[in-house]
C-alpha positions in Angstrom: 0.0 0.0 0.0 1.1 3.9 -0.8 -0.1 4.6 2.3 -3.4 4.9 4.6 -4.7 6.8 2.1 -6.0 5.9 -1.5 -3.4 6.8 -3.9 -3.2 9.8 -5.5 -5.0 11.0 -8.6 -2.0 10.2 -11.1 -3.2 13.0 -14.2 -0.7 13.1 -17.7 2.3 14.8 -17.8 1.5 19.1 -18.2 -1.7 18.4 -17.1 -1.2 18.9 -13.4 -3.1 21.6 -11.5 -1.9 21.9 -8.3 -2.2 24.9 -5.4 0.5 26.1 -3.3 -1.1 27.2 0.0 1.8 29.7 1.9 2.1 32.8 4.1 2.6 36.3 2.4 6.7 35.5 2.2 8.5 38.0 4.3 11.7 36.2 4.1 14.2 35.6 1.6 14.0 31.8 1.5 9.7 32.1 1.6 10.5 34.0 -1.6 12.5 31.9 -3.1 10.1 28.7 -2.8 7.4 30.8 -4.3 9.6 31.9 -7.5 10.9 28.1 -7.2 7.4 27.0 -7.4 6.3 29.0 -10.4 9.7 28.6 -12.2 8.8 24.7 -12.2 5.0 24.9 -12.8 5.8 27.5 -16.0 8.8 24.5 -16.9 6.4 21.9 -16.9 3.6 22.9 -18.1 1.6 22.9 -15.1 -1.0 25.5 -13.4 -0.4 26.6 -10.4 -3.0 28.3 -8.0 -1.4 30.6 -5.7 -3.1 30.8 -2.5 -1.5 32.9 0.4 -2.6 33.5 4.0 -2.2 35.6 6.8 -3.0 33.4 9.6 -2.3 30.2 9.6 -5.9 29.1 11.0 -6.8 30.1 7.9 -5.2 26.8 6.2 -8.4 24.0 6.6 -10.1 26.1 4.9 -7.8 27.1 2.2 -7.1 23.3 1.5 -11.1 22.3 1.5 -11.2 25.7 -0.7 -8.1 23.6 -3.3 -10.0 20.7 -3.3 -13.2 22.1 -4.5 -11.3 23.8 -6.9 -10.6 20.0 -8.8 -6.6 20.2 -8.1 -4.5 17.5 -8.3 -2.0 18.3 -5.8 -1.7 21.1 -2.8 2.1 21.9 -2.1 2.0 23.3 1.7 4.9 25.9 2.3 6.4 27.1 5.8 3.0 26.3 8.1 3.2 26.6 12.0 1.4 23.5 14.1 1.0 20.5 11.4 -1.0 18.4 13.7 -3.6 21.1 13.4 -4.2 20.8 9.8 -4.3 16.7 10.3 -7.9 16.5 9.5 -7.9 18.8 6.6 -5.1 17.0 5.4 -7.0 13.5 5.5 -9.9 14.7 4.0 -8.0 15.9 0.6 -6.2 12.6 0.2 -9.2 11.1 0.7 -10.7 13.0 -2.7 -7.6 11.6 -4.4 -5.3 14.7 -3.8 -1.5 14.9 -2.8 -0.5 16.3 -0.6 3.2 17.4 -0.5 5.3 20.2 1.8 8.4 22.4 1.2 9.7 22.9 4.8 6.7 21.6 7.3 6.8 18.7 9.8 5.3 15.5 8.4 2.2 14.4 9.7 -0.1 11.5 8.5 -1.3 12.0 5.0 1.5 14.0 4.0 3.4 12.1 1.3 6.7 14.0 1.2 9.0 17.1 2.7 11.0 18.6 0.2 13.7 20.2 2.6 13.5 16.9 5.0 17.6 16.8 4.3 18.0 20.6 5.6 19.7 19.8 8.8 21.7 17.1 7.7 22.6 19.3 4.7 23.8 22.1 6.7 25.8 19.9 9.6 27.4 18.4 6.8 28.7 21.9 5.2 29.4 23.4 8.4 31.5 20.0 9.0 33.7 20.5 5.7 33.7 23.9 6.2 35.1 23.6 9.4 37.6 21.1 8.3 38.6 22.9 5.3 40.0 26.0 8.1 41.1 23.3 10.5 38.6 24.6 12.8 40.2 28.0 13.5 38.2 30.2 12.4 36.3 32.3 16.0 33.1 31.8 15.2 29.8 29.9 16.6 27.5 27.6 14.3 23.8 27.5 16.1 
């Protein structure tokens, strides 16, 4: 089995309509998944809705609003408090949509994290880096 879920609706390649639910981006790396997001919907042919919040108790409804819409997918980017959105999140993949994050916890019904590496990632940089300068430099990685 995928998962608990049914599997997701699987549509033709360009045909893909999927909504990227996010906060209004007021950092860099929030506006760089939003242009990344675009750049590879516009590459492959796919629509993209683009549905920002405010408040994230806004989200259950903004998902219920995706899936009425007909997407295929909803791409979740930079939410507070997963487990709050669990039931939202089960009802979508329950209509046949996936549901994917860029930089969220993973909660049941959630199929993949794109940054899930991240903090390996960085320990491992901050590792070569560090014994690249033979670990002299005076500075503090948090």
């Amino acid at each position: 089995a995928f998962d608990n879920f049914p599997r997701p609706t699987i549509v033709e390649d360009g045909k893909l309509t999927f909504a990227y639910i996010h906060n209004i981006p007021t950092a860099e790396s929030q506006s760089r998944s939003l242009a990344q997001a675009k750049i590879e919907a516009r590459e492959r042919g796919w629509e993209m809705i683009d549905i920002e919040f405010q408040d994230d108790s806004q989200i259950n409804d903004l998902i219920a609003n995706a899936v009425n819409q007909g997407v295929d997918a909803i791409l979740l980017g930079n939410m507070q408090n997963m487990e709050a959105k669990i039931n939202a999140i089960a009802e979508a993949r329950e209509a046949g949509v996936g549901i994917y994050n860029n930089d969220n916890m993973i909660v049941d019904g959630v199929i993949s994290n794109v940054t899930m590496p991240n903090g390996g990632s960085a320990m491992d940089l901050i590792y070569t880096i560090g014994e690249i300068i033979n670990w002299t430099a005076k500075v503090c990685i948090i």
